[in-house]
C-alpha positions in Angstrom: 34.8 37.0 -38.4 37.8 38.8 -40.1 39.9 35.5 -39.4 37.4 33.7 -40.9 37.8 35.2 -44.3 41.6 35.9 -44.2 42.5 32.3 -43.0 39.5 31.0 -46.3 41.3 33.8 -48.9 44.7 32.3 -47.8 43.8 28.3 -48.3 42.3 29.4 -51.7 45.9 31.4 -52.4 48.3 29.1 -50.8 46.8 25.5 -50.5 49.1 22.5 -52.0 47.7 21.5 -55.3 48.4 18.5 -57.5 44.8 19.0 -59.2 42.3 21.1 -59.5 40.2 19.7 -56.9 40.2 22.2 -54.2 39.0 25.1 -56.2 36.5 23.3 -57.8 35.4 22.1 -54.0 34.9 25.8 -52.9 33.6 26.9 -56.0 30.7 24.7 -55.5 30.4 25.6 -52.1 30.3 29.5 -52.3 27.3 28.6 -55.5 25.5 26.7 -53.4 25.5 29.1 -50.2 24.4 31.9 -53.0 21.5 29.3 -54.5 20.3 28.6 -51.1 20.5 31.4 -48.7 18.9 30.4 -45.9 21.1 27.7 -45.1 24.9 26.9 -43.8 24.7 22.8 -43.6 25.6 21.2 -47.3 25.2 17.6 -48.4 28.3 16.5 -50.4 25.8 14.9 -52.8 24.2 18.6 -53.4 27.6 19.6 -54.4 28.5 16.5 -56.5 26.3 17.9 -59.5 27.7 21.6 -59.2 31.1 19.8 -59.5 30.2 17.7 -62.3 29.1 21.1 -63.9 32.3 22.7 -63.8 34.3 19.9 -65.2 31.8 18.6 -68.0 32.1 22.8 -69.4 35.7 23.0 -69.0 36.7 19.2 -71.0 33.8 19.0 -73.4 34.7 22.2 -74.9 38.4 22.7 -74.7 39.8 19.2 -72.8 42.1 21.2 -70.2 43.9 18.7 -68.5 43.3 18.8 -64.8 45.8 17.3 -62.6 49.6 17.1 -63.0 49.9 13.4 -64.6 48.2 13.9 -68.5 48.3 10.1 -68.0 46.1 9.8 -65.1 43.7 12.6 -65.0 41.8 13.1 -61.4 39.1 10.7 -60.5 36.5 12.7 -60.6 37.4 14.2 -64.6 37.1 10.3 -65.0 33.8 9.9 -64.5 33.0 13.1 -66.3 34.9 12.5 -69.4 33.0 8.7 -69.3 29.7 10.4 -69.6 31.3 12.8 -72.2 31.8 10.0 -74.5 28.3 8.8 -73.7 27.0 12.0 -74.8 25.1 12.0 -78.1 25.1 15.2 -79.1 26.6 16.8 -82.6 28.4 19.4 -80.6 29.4 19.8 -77.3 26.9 21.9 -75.5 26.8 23.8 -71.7 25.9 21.4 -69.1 22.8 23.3 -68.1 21.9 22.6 -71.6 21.7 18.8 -71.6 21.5 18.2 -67.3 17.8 16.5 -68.0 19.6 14.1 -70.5 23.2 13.2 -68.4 23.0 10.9 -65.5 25.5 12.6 -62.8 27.2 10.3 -61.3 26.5 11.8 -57.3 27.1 8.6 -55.4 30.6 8.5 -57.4 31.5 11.7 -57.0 30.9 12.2 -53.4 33.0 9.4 -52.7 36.4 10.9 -53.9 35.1 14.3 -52.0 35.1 11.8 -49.1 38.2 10.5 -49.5 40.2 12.9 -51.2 39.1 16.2 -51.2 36.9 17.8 -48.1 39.2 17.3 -45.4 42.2 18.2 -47.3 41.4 21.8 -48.2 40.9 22.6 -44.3 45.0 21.8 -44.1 47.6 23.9 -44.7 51.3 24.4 -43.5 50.8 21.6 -41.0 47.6 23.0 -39.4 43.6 22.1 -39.8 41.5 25.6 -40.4 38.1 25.7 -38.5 35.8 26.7 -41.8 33.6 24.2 -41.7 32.4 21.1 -39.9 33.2 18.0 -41.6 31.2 14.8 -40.8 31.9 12.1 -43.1 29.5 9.5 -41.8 26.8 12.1 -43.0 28.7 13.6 -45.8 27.7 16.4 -44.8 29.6 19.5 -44.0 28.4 22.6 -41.6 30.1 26.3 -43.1 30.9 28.1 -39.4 30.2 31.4 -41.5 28.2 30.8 -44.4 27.2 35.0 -44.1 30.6 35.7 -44.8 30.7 33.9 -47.8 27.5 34.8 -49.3 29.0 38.6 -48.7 32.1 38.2 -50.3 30.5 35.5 -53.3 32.3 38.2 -56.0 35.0 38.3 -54.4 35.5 34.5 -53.7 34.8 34.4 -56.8 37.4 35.9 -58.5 40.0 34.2 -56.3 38.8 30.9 -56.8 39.1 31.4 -60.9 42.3 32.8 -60.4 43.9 30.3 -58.5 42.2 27.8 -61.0 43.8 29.2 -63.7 47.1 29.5 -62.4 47.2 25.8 -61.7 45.9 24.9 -65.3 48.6 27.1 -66.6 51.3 24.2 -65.0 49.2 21.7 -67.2 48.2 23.0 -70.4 50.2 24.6 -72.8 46.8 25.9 -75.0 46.4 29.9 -74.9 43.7 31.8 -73.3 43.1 29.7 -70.1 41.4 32.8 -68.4 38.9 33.2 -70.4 37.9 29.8 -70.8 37.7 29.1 -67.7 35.7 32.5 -67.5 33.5 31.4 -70.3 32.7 27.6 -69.1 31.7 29.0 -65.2 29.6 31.4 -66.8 28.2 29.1 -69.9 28.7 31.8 -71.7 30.5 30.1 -74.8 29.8 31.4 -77.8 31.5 30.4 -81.6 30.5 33.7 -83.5 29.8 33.6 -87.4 32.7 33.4 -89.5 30.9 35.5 -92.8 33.2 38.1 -92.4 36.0 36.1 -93.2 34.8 35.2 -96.2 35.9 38.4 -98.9 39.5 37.6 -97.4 39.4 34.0 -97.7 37.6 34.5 -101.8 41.1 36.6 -102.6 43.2 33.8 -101.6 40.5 30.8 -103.0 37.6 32.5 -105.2 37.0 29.1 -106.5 36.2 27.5 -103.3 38.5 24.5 -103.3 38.3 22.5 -100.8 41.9 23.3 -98.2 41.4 19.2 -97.1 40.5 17.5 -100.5 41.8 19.8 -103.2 38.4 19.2 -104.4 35.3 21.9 -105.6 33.4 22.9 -102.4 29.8 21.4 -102.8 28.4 22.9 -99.3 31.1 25.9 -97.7 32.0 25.5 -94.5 35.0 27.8 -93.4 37.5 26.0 -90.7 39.7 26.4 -88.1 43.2 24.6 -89.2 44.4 24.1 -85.6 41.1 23.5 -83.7 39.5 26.2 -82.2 38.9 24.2 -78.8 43.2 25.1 -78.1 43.1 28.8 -79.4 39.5 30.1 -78.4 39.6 32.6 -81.4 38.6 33.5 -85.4 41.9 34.1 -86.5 42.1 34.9 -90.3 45.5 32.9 -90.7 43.8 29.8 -89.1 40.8 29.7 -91.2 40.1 28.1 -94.7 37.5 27.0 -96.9 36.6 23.4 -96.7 33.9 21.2 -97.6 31.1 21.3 -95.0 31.4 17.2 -94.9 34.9 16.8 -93.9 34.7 19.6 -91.5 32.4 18.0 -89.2 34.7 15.0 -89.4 38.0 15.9 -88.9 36.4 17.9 -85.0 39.3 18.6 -82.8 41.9 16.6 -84.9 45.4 17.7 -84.5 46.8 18.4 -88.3 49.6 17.0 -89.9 52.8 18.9 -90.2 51.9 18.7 -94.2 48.6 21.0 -93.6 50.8 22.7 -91.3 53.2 23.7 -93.8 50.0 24.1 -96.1 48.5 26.6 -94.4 51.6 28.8 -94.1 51.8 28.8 -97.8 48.4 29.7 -97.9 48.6 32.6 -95.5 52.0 33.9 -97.7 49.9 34.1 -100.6 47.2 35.5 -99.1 49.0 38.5 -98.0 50.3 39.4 -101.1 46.9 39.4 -102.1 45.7 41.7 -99.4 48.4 44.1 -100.0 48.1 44.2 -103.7 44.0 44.6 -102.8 45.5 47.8 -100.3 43.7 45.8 -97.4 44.9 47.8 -94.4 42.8 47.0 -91.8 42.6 45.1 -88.5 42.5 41.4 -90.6 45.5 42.5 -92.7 47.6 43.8 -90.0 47.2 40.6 -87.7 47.8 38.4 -91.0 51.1 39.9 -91.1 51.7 39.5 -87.2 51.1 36.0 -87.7 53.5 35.6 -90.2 56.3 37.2 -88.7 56.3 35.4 -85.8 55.2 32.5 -87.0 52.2 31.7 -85.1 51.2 28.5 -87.1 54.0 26.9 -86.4 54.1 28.1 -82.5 50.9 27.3 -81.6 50.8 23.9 -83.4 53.6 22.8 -81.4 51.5 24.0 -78.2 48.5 22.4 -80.1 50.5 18.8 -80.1 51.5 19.4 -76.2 
C-alpha cells in the first residue's frame, strides 16, 4: 500500500504535461472517491461534470490558458469556453451556482478522457503504473486503492493544486495563479467592496469625472484600469472613478496604452495629494511602491501577454 501512494504522489509530481489535463483527471477522481465513499469503480461520465466544474471556475473568471498552444486551447476547455459564451448571465458566477441552468457536455467530455487522457496518466518514464483499472469499452475505471486516497484527500490535494499551478505558470503571464486556482476549486471568489477607496480616489477627482469619458459621473462606479480578472486584487493605483454605464461595458477589455499613460499621470498626482494630506498609511505607502517600480506599466505588458 505504501507503493501505491509513492508511485500516485510521483505521477502527480513528475508526469509529462503539455496541458492541464492530468491534474484535472485526478482531481476529479480524489472528489469523487471523498463524495462517494463506499465505492472504488467510477464512470468517466460521473467525472465528466466534476471536470467541467474545474475548468468553467478557472476561464469564466480569470481565462487562464490551459495548454501550451494559446492558439489551440485543449479540447475539453473547448467545449467549456462554448458553453461560456452561451451563458446568459451579467457576471460570471461559480459553477455550482448556475449547474441547473448549463447543459454539461458528458458524452463530449468523456470522449477526450477516452482518448486522451485516462490511459495516459497511468505512464511514466516508459512504464504503465497499476492505480487503477482502465476499461474503455465501459468507461469505466476500478481505483485498486481507493482507501488510500480517501486517507490522503488533503494531501492529494495539495499536490494536485500545486502541480497545477506550476504548469499554468509556463502559460500565463497574469499574477497570483495560486490563489486563483485556490479560489475557483473552492468557489470561494469573492470581489470585496471598493468604499474604502473612495476618500483616496475624492483627493485626486472630488468632482467625479468620469476617468473613460472626461464626462460628470451620473451613477459612480469605481474601476479596475487593467481588469481585475489578470491581477486578482483592489489596488488603489488601478482603480478610478468611472461612470457606472461604461464600466459594465468595457468587462475584461485590455486598455489602450493612452489610458495606460493616463492612469500613471493620475496616480502621480494622486500622490502628491496624499502626501500633502500626510496620508501615511498602508494605501499611501503601496501608491508609492507602485510608482517606483512602475507597476502599471509592468503588469499591462503581462496584461497584453
Amino acid at each position: 500500500m505504501d507503493d501505491y501512494l509513492r508511485n500516485l504522489t510521483r505521477v502527480i509530481r513528475e508526469c509529462k504535461m503539455t496541458n492541464t489535463y492530468k491534474m484535472c483527471w485526478m482531481r476529479s477522481i480524489v472528489e469523487y472517491l471523498i463524495n462517494n465513499p463506499c465505492e472504488d469503480t467510477i464512470k468517466f461520465d460521473e467525472l465528466s461534470p466534476l471536470i467541467f466544474k474545474y475548468y468553467w471556475n478557472q476561464i469564466i473568471f480569470f481565462d487562464l490558458q490551459q495548454g501550451s498552444n494559446p492558439d489551440k486551447p485543449p479540447e475539453i476547455c473547448q467545449i467549456v469556453k462554448k458553453k461560456i459564451d452561451l451563458y446568459k448571465g451579467k457576471k460570471p458566477e461559480v459553477f455550482t451556482r448556475v449547474l441547473t441552468t448549463i447543459d454539461v457536455p458528458v458524452k463530449e467530455i468523456s470522449n477526450v478522457l477516452i482518448k486522451d487522457v485516462s490511459w495516459r496518466f497511468l505512464e511514466i518514464d516508459g512504464n504503465t503504473l497499476d492505480l487503477y483499472e482502465l476499461n474503455k469499452n465501459t468507461r469505466e475505471i476500478k481505483i485498486k486503492h481507493s482507501d488510500i486516497v480517501r486517507n490522503n484527500a488533503d494531501i492529494l490535494f495539495e499536490l494536485i493544486n500545486y502541480r497545477w499551478v506550476q504548469e499554468l505558470e509556463k502559460y500565463n503571464s497574469s499574477p497570483r495563479i495560486s490563489k486563483k486556482v485556490n479560489g475557483t476549486n473552492r468557489e470561494d471568489i469573492k470581489r470585496g467592496s471598493l468604499r474604502k477607496f473612495h476618500k483616496y480616489l475624492d483627493l485626486e477627482n472630488p468632482n467625479k469625472i468620469c476617468f473613460i469619458s472626461g464626462k460628470k459621473i451620473q451613477n459612480l462606479s469605481v474601476d479596475h484600469v487593467i481588469p481585475w480578472s489578470y491581477l486578482y486584487s483592489d489596488d488603489l493605483w488601478n482603480l478610478v472613478y468611472v461612470e457606472q454605464g461604461l464600466n459594465s461595458s468595457k468587462s475584461n477589455t485590455i486598455p489602450s496604452e493612452e489610458m495606460i499613460e493616463k492612469l500613471i499621470d493620475r496616480n502621480h498626482r494622486l500622490m502628491k495629494k496624499m502626501l500633502h494630506n500626510g496620508f501615511t498609511d498602508k494605501q499611501k505607502e503601496e501608491l508609492d511602491l507602485s510608482i517606483r517600480r512602475d507597476y502599471v506599466k509592468q503588469f499591462w505588458i503581462g496584461c497584453k501577454g
